[in-house]
LUMLO-863603 format. One line per field, with one value per residue: residue number from 1; residue in three letters; x negated, y negated, z negated of N, C-alpha, C in turn. Coordinates in steps of 0.05 Angstrom, whole numbers. Example, Ala and Ser with C-alpha at 12.3 -4.5 7.8 and 13.67 -1.06 7.14 Angstrom:
<pts>
nr	(1:2)
rest	(ALA:SER)
n_X	(-264:-257)
n_Y	(114:45)
n_Z	(-156:-142)
ca_X	(-246:-273)
ca_Y	(90:21)
ca_Z	(-156:-143)
c_X	(-264:-258)
c_Y	(66:-1)
c_Z	(-156:-157)
</pts>
This chain:
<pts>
nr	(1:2:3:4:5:6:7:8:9:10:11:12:13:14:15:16:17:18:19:20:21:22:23:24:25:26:27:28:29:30:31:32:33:34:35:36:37:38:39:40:41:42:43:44:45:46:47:48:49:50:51:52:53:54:55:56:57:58:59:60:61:62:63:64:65:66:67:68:69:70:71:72:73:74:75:76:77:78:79:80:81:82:83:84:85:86:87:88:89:90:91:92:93:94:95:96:97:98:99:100:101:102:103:104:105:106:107:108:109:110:111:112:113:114:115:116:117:118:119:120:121:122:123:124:125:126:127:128:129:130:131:132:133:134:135:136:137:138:139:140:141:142:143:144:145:146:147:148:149:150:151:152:153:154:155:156:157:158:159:160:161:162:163:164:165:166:167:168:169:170:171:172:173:174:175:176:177:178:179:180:181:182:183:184:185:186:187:188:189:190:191:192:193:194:195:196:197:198:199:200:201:202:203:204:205:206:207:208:209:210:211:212:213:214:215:216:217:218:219:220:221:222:223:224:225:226:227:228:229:230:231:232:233:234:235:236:237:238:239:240:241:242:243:244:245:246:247:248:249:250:251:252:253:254:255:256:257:258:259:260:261:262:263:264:265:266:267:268:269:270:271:272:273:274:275:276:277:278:279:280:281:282:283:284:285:286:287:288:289:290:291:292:293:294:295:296:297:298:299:300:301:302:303:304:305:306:307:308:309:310)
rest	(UNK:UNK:UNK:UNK:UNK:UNK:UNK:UNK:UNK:UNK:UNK:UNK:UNK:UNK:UNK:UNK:UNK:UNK:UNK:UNK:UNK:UNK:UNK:UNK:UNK:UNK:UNK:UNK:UNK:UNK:UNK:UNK:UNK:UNK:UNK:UNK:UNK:UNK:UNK:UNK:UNK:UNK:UNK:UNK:UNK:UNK:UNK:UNK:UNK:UNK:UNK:UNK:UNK:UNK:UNK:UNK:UNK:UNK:UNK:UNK:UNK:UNK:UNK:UNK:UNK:UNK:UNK:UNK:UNK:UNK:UNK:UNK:UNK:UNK:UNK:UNK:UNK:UNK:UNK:UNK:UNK:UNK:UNK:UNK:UNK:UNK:UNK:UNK:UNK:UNK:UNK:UNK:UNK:UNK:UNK:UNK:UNK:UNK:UNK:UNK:UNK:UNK:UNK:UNK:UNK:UNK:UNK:UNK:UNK:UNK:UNK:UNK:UNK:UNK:UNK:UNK:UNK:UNK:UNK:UNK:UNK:UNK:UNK:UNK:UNK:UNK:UNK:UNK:UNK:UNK:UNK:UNK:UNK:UNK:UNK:UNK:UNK:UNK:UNK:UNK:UNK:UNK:UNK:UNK:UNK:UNK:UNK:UNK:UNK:UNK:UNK:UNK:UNK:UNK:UNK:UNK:UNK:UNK:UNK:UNK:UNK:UNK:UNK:UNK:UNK:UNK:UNK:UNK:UNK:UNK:UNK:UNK:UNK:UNK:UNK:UNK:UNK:UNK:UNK:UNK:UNK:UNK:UNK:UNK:UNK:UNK:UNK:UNK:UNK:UNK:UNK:UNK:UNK:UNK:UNK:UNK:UNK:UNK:UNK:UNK:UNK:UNK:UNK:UNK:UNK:UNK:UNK:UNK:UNK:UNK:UNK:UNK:UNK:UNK:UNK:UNK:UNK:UNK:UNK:UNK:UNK:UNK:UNK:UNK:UNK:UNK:UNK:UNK:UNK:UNK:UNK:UNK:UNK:UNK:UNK:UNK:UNK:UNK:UNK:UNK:UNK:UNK:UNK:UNK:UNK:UNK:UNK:UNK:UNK:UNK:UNK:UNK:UNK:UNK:UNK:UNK:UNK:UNK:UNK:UNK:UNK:UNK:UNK:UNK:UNK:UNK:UNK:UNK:UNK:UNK:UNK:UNK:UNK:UNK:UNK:UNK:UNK:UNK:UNK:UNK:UNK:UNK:UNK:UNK:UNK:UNK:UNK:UNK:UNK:UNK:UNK:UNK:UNK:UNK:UNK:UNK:UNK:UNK:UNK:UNK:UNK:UNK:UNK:UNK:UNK:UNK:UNK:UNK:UNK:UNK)
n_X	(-17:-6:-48:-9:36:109:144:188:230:301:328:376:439:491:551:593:643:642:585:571:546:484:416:388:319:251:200:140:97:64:118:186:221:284:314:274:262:276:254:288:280:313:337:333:340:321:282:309:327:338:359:350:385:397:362:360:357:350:371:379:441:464:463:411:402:347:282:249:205:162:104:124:168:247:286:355:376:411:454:440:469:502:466:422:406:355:325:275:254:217:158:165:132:102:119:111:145:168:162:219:286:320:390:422:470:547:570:611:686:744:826:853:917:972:1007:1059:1094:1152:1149:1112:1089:1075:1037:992:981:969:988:1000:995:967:936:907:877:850:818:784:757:732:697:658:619:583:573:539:536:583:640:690:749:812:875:911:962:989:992:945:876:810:761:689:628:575:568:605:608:591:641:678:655:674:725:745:725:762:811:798:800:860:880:932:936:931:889:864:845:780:726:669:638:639:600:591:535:497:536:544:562:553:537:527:481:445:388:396:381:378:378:382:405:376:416:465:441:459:513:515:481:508:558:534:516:559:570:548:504:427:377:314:276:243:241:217:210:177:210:260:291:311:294:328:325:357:384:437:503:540:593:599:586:631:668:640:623:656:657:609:597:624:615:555:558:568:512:484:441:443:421:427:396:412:397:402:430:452:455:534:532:574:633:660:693:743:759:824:846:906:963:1017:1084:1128:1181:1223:1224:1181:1149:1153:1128:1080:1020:1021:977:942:979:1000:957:943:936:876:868:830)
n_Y	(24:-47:-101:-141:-126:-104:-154:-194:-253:-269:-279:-276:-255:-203:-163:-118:-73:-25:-12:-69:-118:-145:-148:-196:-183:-198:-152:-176:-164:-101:-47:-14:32:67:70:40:0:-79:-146:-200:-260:-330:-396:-429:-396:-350:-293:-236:-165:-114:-52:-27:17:23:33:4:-8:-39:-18:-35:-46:-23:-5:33:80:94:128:94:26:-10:-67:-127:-100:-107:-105:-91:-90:-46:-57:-109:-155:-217:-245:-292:-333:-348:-333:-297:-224:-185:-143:-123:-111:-158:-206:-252:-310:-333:-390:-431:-417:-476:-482:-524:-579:-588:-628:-632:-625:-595:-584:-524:-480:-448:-430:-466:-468:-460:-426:-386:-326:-294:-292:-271:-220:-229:-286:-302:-341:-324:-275:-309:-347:-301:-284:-334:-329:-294:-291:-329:-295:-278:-322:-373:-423:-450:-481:-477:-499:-500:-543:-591:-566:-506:-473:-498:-501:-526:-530:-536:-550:-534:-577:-591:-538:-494:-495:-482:-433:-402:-411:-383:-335:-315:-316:-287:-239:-229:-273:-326:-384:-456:-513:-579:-632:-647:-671:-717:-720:-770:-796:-836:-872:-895:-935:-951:-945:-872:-829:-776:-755:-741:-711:-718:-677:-680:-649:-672:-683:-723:-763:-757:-795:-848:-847:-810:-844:-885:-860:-837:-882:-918:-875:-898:-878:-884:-894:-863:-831:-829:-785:-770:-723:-685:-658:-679:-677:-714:-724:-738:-758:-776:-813:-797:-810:-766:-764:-781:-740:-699:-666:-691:-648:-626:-668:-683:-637:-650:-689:-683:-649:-597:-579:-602:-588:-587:-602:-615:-628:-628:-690:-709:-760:-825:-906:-921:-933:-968:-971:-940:-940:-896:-854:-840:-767:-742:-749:-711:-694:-630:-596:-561:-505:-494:-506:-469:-422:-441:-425:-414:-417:-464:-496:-547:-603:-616:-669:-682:-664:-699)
n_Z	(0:18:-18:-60:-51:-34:9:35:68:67:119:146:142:131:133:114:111:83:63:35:25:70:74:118:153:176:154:115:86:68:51:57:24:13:-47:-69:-121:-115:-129:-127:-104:-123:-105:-151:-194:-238:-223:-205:-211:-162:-132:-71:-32:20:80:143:214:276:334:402:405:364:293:253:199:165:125:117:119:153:140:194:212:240:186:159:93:47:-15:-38:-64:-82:-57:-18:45:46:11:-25:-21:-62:-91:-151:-188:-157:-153:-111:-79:-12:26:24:75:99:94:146:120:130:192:221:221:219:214:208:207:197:258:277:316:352:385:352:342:387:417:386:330:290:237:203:133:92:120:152:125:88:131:145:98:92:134:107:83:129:158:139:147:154:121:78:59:15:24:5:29:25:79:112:122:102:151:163:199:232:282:335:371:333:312:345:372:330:332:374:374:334:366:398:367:356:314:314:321:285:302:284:313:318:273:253:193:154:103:34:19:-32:-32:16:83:114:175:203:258:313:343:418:479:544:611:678:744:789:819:783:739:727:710:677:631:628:600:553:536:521:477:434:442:439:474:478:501:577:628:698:742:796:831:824:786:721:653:596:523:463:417:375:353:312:325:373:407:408:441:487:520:558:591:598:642:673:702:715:755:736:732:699:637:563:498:420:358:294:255:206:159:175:177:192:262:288:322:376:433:457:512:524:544:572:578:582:604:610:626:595:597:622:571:543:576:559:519:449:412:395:381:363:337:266:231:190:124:103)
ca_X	(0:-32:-51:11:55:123:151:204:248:323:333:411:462:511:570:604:667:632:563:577:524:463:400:358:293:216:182:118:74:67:124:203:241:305:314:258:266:251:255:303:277:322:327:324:346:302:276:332:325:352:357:354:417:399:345:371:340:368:366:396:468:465:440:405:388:315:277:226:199:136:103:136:196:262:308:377:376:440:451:436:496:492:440:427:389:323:314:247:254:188:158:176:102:80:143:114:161:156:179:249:299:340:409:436:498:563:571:635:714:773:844:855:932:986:1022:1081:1114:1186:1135:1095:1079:1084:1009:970:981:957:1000:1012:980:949:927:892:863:837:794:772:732:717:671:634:599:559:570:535:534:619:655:717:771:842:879:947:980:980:985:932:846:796:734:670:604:546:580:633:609:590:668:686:656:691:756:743:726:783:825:804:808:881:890:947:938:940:876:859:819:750:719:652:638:621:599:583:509:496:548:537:571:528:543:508:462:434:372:399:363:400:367:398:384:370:429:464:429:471:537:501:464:533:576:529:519:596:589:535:466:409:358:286:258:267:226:221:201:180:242:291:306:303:299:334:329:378:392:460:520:555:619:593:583:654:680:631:600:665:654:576:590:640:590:527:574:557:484:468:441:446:419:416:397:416:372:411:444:441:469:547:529:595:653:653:719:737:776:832:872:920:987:1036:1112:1130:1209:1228:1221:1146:1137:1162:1108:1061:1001:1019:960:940:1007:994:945:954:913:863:871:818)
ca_Y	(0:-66:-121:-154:-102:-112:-179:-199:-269:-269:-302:-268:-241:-187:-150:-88:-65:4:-20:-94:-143:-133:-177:-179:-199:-183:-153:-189:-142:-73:-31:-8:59:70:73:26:-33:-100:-169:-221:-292:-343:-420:-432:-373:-324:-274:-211:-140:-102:-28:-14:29:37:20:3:-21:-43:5:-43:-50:-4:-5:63:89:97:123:60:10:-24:-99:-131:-86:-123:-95:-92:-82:-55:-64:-133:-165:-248:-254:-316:-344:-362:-316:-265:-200:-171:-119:-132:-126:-187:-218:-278:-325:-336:-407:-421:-431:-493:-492:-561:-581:-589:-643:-631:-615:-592:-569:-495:-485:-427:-432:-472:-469:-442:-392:-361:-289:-286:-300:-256:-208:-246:-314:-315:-361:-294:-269:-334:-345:-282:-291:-348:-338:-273:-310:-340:-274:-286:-357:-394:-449:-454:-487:-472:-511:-507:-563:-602:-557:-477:-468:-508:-505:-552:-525:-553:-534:-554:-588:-570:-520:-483:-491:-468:-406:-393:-406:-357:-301:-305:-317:-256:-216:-232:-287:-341:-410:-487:-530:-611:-658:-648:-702:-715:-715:-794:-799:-853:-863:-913:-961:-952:-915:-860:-811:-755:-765:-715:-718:-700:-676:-673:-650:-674:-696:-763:-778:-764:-804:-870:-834:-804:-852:-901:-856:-837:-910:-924:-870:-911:-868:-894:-881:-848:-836:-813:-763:-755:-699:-687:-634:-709:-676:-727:-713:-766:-762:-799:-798:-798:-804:-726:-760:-781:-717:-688:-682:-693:-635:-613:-690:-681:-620:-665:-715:-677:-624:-565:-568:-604:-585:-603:-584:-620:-617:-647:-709:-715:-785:-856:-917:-927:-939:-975:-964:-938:-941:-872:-855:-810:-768:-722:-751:-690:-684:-613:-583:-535:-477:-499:-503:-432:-405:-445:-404:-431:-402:-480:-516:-577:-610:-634:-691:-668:-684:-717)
ca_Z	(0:14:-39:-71:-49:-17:9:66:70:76:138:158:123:150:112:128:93:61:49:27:42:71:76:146:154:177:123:118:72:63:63:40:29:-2:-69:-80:-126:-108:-138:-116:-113:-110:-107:-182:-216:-246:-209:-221:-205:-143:-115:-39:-32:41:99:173:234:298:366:422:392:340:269:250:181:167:105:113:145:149:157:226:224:225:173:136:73:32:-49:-40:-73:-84:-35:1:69:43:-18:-20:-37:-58:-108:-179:-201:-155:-136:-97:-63:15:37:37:100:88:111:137:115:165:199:235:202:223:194:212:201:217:281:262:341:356:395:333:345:416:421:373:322:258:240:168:116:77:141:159:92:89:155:145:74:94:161:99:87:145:166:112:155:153:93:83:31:12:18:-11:42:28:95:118:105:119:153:165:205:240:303:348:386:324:301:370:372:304:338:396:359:316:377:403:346:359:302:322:292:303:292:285:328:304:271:253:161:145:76:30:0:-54:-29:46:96:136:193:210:277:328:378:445:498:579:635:700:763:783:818:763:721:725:697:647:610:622:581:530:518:506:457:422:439:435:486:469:527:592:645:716:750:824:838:825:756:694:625:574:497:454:391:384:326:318:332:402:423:402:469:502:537:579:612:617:659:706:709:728:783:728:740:680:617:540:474:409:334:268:253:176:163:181:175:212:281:299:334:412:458:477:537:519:572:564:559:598:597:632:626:574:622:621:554:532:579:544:504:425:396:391:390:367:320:246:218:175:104:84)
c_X	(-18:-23:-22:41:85:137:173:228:273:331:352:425:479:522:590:614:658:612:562:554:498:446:383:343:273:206:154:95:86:96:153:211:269:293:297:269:256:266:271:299:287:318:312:326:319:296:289:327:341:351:374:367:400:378:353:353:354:353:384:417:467:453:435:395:356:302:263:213:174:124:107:165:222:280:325:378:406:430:444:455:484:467:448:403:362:311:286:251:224:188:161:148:88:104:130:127:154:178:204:261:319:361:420:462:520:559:599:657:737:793:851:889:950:995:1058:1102:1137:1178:1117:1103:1077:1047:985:992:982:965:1003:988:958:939:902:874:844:810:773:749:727:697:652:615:577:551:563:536:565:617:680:737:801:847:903:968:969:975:963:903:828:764:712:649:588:552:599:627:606:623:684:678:667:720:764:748:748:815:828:803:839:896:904:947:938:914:881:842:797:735:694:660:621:614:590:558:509:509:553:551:553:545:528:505:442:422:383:382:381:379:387:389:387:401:459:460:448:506:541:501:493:545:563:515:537:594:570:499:452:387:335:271:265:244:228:208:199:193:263:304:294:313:305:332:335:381:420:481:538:575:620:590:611:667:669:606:623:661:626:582:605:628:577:546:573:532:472:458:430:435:426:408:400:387:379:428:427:464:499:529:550:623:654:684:722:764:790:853:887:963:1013:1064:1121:1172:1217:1223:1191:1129:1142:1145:1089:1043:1010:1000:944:967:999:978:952:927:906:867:862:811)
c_Y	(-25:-87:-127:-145:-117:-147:-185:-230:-260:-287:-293:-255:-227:-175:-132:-76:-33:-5:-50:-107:-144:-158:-180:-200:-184:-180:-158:-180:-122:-63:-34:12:55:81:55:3:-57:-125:-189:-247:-312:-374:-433:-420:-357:-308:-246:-186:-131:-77:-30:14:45:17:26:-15:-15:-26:-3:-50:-43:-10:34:73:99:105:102:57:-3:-65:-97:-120:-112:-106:-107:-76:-81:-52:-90:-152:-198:-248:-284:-327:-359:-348:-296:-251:-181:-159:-134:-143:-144:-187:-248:-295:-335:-369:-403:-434:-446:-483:-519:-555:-586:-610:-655:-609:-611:-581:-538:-494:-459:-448:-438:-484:-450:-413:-380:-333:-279:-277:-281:-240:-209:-268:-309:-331:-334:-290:-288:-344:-329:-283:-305:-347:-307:-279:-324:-324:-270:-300:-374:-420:-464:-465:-487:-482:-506:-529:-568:-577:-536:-462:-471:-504:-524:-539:-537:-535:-547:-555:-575:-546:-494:-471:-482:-449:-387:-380:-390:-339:-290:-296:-290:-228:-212:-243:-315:-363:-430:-506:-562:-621:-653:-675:-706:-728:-742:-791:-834:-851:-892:-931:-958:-935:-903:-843:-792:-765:-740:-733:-708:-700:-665:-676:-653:-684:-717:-769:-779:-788:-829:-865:-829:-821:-874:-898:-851:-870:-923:-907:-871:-884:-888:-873:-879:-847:-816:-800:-753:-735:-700:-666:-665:-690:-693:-718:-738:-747:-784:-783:-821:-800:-779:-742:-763:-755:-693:-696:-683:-679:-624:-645:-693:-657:-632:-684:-702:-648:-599:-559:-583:-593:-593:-586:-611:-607:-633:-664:-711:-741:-805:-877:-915:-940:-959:-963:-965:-933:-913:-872:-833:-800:-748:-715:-732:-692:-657:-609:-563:-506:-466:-493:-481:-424:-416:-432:-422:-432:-429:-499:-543:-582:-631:-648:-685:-680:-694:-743)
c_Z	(0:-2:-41:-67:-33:-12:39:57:79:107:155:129:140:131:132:99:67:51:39:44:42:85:102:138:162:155:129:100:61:67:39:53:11:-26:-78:-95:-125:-130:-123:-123:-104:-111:-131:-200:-221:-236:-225:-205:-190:-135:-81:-33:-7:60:133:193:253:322:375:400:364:313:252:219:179:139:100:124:140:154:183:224:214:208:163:120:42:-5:-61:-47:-87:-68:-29:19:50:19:-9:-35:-37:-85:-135:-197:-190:-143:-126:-70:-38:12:40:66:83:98:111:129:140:163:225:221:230:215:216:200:220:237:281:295:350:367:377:338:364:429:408:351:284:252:220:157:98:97:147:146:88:106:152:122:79:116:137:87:99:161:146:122:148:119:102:59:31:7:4:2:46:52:121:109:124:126:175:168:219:264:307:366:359:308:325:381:354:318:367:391:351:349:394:390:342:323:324:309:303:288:293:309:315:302:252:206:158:117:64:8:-10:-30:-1:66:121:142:196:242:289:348:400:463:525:595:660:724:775:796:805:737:706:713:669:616:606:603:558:522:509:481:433:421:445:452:480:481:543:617:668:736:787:842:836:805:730:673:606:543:483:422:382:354:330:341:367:419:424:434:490:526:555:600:620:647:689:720:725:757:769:726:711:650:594:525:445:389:313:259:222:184:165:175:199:237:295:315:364:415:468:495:533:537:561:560:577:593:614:615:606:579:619:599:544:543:577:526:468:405:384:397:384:340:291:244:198:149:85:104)
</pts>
């Protein structure tokens, strides 16, 4: 066994209805088998005692039982109960702590709410308030990024994550797990710091090509970015970075793609907060009247949006 004996960072979480919750990670010295006990180090707690139930490792899809694994390997590890993203689990007689992973906080809300249209049930399988409930704080098992609250209204929760795309793959999944429900407008988490009010604020980065360009940089200047700098290339593709307020970007990647013909592409990442940025003009479309006929073969699985309630 080499020097200081076992050691591996938490850096996932996964849960499974028989074996509860299980820790992945690269183990980064020497070695684990089942039954071994390791040390659990967490943010500020004490370092508390654990048994390794069970040792798994991934094959393609699959996760495979293993008696044990060595430095490099990635594993899940079951018996791990209160775990959390950045903890080290290492040998008891040198439990030393690996760097932790932060998680940021959200930065984007919305209300989550049954399906309160004359068409509930037509759409999925899952529409009650228990049902719904259920889902949702059971996703915080291995979404630590998600927050999830009850609000004034039992039918209603308020959840919160790290943009919208990350709260829009939430509401996919569920959608095709065949849950039926009715969200909010998504709307970016202002807070107030000593006295002040701050936003949360993302670098973006768009590649596009130049003629393009003048569309681009138009609308993300209505929706108060701030340009960084910008990169052209001898293909007539430029590169802009902006750093941007969340709420500016709510929205705004099904109109980048109409902008650039489809060809362009986006990334950002959480910068933390800043001061308000102000107030930008947005352009809202949407306003439809169709026939009754129309709306019965409407999908209700989003009927219409409540206002969030905070």
């Amino acid at each position: 066994m080499e020097e200081g004996g076992f050691q591996m960072l938490v850096a996932n979480r996964a849960y499974d209805d028989y074996t509860g919750t299980m820790a992945i990670g690269r183990i980064s010295r020497s070695a684990v088998k089942t039954g071994d006990a390791v040390a659990v180090l967490g943010a500020n707690a004490e370092p508390r005692r654990a048994k390794v139930v069970q040792v798994l490792v991934y094959r393609g899809l699959d996760r495979i039982s293993v008696p044990d694994a060595k430095a490099g390997d990635i594993v899940l590890l079951t018996g791990m109960e209160d775990i959390a993203i950045g903890d080290t689990l290492a040998d008891p007689e040198s439990p030393d702590p690996l760097p932790r992973i932060e998680i940021d906080e959200p930065t984007v809300r919305m209300t989550f709410g049954v399906n309160t249209s004359p068409l509930t049930g037509r759409e999925g399988k899952f529409s009650t308030t228990r049902q719904l409930r259920a889902r949702l704080y059971k996703e915080l098992d291995v979404n630590l990024g998600l927050h999830v609250e009850d609000t004034e209204f039992a039918e209603r929760f308020l959840v919160s994550g790290r943009g919208e795309l990350h709260l829009a793959v939430l509401i996919e999944t569920m959608r095709r797990e065949g849950y039926e429900f009715e969200v909010s407008r998504p709307e970016a988490i202002v807070k107030k710091i000593n006295g002040q009010r701050m936003e949360p604020v993302e670098h973006l980065t768009v590649d596009v090509r130049e003629e393009h360009l003048g569309a681009v940089t138009e609308t993300l200047g209505r929706r108060r970015g701030e340009m960084l700098e910008i990169k052209y290339d001898r293909k007539g593709g430029v590169r802009l970075e902006y750093l941007i307020p969340t709420r500016g970007l709510i929205g705004f990647r099904n109109i980048f793609l109409t902008l650039t013909a489809g060809t362009g592409l986006m990334g950002s990442i959480g910068m933390g907060y800043r001061a308000w940025l102000g107030e930008f003009r947005e352009q809202r479309n949407g306003a439809t009247s169709a026939s009754t006929s129309a709306v019965r073969r409407s999908s209700p699985t989003f009927a219409r949006p409540h206002p969030t309630s905070r």
